[in-house]
C-alpha positions in Angstrom: 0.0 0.0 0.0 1.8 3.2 -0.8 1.6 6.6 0.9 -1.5 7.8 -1.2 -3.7 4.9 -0.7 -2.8 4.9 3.2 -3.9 8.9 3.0 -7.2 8.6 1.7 -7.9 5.5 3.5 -7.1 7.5 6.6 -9.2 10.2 5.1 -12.2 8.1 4.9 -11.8 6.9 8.7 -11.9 10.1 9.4 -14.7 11.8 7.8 -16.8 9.0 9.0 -15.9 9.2 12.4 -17.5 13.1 12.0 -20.4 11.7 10.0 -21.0 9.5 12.9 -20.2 12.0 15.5 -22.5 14.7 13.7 -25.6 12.1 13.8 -25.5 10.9 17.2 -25.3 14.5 18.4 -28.2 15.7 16.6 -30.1 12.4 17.6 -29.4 13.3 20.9 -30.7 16.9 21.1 -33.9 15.6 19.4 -34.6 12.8 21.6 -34.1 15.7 24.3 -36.2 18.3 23.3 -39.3 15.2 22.5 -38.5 13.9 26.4 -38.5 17.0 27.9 -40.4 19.4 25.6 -41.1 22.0 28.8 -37.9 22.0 30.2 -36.6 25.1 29.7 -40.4 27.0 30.1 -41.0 24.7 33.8 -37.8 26.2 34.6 -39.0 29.9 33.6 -42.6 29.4 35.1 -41.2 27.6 38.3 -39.7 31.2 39.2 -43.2 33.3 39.0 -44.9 34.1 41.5 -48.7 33.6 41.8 -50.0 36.7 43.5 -53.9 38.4 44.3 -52.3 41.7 45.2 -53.9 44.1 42.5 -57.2 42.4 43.0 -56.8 43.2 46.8 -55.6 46.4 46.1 -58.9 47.2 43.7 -61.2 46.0 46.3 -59.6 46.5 49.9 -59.8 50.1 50.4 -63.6 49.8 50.2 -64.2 47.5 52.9 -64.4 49.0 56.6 -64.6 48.4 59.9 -67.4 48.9 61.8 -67.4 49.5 65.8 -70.4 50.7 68.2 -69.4 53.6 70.1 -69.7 52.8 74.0 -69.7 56.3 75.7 -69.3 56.8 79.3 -69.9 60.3 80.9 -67.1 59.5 83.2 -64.5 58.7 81.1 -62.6 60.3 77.9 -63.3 59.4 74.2 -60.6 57.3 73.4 -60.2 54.4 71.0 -60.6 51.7 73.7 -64.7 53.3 73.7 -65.1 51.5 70.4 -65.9 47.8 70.0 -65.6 46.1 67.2 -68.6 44.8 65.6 -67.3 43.8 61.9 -67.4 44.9 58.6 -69.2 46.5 55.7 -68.2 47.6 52.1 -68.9 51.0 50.6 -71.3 50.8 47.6 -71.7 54.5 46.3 -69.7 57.6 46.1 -72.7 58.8 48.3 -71.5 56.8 50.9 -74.2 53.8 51.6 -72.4 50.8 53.1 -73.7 47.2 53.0 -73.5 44.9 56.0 -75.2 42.6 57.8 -78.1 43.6 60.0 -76.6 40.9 63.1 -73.6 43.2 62.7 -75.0 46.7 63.9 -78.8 45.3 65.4 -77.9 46.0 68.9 -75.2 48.9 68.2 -76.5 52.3 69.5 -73.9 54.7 67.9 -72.2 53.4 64.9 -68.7 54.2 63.7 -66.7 53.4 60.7 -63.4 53.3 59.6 -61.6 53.5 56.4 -58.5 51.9 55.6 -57.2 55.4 54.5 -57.6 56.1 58.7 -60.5 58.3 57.9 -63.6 57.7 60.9 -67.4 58.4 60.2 -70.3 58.4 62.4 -72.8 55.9 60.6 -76.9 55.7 60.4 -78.8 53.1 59.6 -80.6 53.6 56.4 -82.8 50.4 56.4 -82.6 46.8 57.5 -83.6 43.4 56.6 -83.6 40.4 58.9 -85.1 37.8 56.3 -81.9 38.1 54.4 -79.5 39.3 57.3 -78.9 42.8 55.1 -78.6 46.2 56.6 -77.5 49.7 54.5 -75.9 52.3 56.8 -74.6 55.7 55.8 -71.5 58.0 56.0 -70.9 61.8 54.9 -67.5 61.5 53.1 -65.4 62.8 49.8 -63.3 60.2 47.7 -64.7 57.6 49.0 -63.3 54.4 47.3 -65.5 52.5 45.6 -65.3 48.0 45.2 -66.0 47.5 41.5 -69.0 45.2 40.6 -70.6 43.2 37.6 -73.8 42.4 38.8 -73.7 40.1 35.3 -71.1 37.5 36.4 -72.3 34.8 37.6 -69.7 32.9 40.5 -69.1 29.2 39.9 -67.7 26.4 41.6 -64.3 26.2 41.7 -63.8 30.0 41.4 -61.1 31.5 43.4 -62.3 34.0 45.9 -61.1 36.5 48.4 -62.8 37.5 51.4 -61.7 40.4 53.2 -62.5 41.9 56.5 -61.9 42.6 60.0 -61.5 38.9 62.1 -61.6 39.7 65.5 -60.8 43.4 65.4 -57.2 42.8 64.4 -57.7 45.1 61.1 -58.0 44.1 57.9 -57.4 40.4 56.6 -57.5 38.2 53.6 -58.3 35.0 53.5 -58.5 32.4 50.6 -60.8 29.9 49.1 -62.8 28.7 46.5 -66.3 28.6 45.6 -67.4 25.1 47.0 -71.0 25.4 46.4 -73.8 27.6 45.2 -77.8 27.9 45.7 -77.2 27.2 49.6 -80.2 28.4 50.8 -82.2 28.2 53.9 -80.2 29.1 56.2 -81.9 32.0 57.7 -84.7 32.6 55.1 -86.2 31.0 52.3 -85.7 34.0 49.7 -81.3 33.5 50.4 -79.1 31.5 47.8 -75.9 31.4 49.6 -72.2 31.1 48.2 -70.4 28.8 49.8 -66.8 28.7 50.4 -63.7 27.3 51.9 -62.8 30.8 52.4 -61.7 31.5 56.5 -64.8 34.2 57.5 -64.6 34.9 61.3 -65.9 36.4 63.9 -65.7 40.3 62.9 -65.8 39.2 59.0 -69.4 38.9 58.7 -70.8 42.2 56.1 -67.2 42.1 54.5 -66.2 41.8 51.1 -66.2 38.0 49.2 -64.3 39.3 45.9 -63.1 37.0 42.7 -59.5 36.9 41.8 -59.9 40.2 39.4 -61.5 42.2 42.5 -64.8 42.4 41.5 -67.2 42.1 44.6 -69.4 39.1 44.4 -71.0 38.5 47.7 -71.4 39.4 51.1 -69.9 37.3 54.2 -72.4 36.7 56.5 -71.8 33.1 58.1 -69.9 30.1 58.9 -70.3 26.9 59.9 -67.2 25.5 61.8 -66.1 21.9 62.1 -65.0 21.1 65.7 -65.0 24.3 66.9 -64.3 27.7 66.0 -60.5 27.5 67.1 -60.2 24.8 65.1 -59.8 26.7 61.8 -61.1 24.8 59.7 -65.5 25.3 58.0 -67.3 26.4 56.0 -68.4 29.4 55.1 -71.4 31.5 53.3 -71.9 35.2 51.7 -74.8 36.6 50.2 -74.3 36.7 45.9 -74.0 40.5 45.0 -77.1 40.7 42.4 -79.5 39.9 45.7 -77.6 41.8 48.2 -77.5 44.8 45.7 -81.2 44.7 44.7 -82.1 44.8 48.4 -79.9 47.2 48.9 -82.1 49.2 46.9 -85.2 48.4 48.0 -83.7 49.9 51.8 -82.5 53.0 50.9 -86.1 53.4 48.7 -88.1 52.6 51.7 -85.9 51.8 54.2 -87.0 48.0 54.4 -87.7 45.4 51.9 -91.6 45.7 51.0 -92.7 41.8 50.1 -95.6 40.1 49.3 -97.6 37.1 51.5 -100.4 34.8 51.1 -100.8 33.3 54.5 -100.3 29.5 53.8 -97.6 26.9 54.4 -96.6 24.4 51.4 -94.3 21.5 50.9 -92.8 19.7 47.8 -94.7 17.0 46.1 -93.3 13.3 47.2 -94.2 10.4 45.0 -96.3 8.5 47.5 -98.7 12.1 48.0 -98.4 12.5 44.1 -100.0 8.8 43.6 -102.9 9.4 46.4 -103.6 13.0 44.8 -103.7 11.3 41.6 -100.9 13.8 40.2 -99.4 13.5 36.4 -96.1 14.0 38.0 -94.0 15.8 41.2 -93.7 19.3 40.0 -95.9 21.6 42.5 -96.4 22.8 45.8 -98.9 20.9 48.1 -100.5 23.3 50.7 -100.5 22.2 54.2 -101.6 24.7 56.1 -103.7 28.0 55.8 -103.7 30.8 58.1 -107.2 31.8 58.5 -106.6 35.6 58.6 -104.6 35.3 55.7 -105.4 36.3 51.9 -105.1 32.6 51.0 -108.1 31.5 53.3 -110.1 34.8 52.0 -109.6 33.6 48.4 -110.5 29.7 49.4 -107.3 28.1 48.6 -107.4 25.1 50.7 -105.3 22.0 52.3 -104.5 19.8 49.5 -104.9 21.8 46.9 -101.5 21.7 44.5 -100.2 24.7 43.4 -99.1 24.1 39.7 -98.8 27.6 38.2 -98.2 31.2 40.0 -99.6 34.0 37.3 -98.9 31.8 34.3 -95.6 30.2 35.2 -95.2 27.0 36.0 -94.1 26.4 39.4 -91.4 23.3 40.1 -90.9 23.8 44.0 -91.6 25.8 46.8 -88.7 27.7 46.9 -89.3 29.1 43.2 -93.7 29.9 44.7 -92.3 31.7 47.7 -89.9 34.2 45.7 -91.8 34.9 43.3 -95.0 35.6 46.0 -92.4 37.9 48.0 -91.9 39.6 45.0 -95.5 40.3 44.0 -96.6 44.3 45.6 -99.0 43.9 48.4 -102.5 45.0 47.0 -101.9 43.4 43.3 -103.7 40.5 42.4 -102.1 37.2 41.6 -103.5 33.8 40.2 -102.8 30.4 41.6 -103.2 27.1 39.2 -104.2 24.7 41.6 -105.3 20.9 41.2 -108.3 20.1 43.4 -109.6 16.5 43.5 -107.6 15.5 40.2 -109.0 18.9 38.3 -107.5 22.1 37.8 -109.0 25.6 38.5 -107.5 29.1 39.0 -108.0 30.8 42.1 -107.7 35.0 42.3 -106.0 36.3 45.7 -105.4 39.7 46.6 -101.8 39.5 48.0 -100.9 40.5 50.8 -97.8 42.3 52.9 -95.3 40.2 55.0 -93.4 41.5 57.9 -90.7 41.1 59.5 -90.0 42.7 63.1 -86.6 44.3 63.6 
């Protein structure tokens, strides 16, 4: 073999080598990238930071604390005179505030403060037990405002924020997510709660329940805690915004919430009381009971009788009948579909007014 041929033999070895070389390195940077297609953006996203602080900052100003003013001839005004009673969240640049009515009931001079350090003497502008609502009122400029969309409707899983003032130790934010909605009944038949996981304490009832953009979405009014209140851990309600606003309205109009009554008791249709009443099927409201002074007994509705229709709509439960009787004006005239020994008829009542004593 002379020189030449051992050159380009050589030659070859050597290019192939780099051919070889060249292919298992770009194999290798594929099979990487297919492996581990993420790796490099994991790595970026592993250094944000998830963070609710513009949301907070949108809402937070507008949520107060609320203390009763104990004043003793004997003594000077100080700060130790207040007692905290919880909190409330300014609605209008005219300065009505919504809370709950079991927050100020018993309070004889009310007092609220800003997070801006500003203090107000309060009044109460109207309250309603039935859905644990009060409206009080300040005299103040620049008063910040919490924004709202009554259109958004809150689902489960929603991340919320509920501020207020737990205990009087100023203001906190807890997190949580919407666990449940249409909880209703717990003090009043017209209340669909939101429920969350959401810490509300003592002193965080009439705060703010806010979504993770700060828009205001309920109310806090209650919790229910699992092994005791120390234990930290419950479950808690708020009133959705689109009810607590509306009655908000209705209070400062009147100064309570004006609804309609018929005087009778009713319970959902069963299957067993559907077969012995001969029904087509379990949509309805059977009446049980009749107050005698009522508009119910004046118009002859009776025990028995199914309530099918309220003015033309079809009623599927009793919760749906009662609403839409509180929301019929006293005085107007309503119709009730009924089904009375396996026929129908309408029956014409005169509604009436039903209170509720503060």
């Amino acid at each position: 073999m002379n020189i030449k041929n051992i050159f380009l033999y050589l030659a070859k070895a050597v290019l192939f080598g780099l051919v070889i070389a060249g292919v298992f390195l770009l194999f290798n940077k594929l099979w990487q990238h297919d492996s581990f297609p993420n790796l490099s953006i994991q790595t970026q996203q592993s250094t944000k930071v998830i963070s609710f602080s513009k949301a907070v900052r949108n809402a937070a100003p507008a949520v107060v604390n609320i203390y009763s003013l104990s004043i003793d001839q004997q003594r000077p005004l100080t700060s130790s005179s207040l007692q905290g009673l919880g909190s409330g969240v300014i609605m209008s640049h005219e300065g009505y505030i919504l809370t709950n009515y079991h927050v100020i009931k018993k309070a004889d001079e009310i007092v609220v403060a800003l997070q801006d350090g500003r203090k107000f003497t309060s009044e109460v502008v109207g309250s309603d037990p039935e859905t644990d609502l009060s409206v009080i009122k300040i005299e103040g400029d620049n008063l910040p405002l919490v924004p709202i969309n009554l259109n958004k409707t809150p689902k489960v899983g929603d991340l919320v924020l509920a501020i207020g003032n737990p205990y009087n130790l100023g203001q906190t934010i807890t997190q949580g997510i919407i666990s449940a909605t249409g909880r209703n009944g717990l003090s009043s038949g017209f209340l669909d709660f939101l429920q969350t996981d959401a810490a509300i304490n003592a002193g965080n009832s009439g705060g703010a329940l806010i979504d993770s953009t700060g828009e205001l979405i309920g109310i806090n009014t209650a919790a229910f805690q699992v092994g005791g209140e120390s234990s930290g851990n419950g479950i808690s309600f708020a009133i959705p915004i689109k009810l607590a606003h509306s009655i908000m309205g209705k209070l400062i109009e009147h100064g309570r919430v004006i609804r309609g009554a018929l005087g009778f008791s009713g319970e959902a249709l069963n299957p067993v009381v559907a077969q012995i009443l001969n029904l087509p099927d379990l949509n309805g409201v059977l009446v049980t009971d009749i107050d005698p002074d009522g508009p119910a007994a004046r118009s002859d509705l009776m025990p028995r009788d199914v309530i099918i229709r309220y003015n033309g709509e079809d009623i599927p439960g009793t919760e749906i009948l009662m609403d839409r009787i509180a929301e019929t004006l006293p005085g107007d005239k309503a119709i009730l579909t009924v089904i009375r020994g396996g026929k129908e008829q309408a029956i014409e009542v005169i509604v009436g007014e039903k209170y509720s004593p503060l």
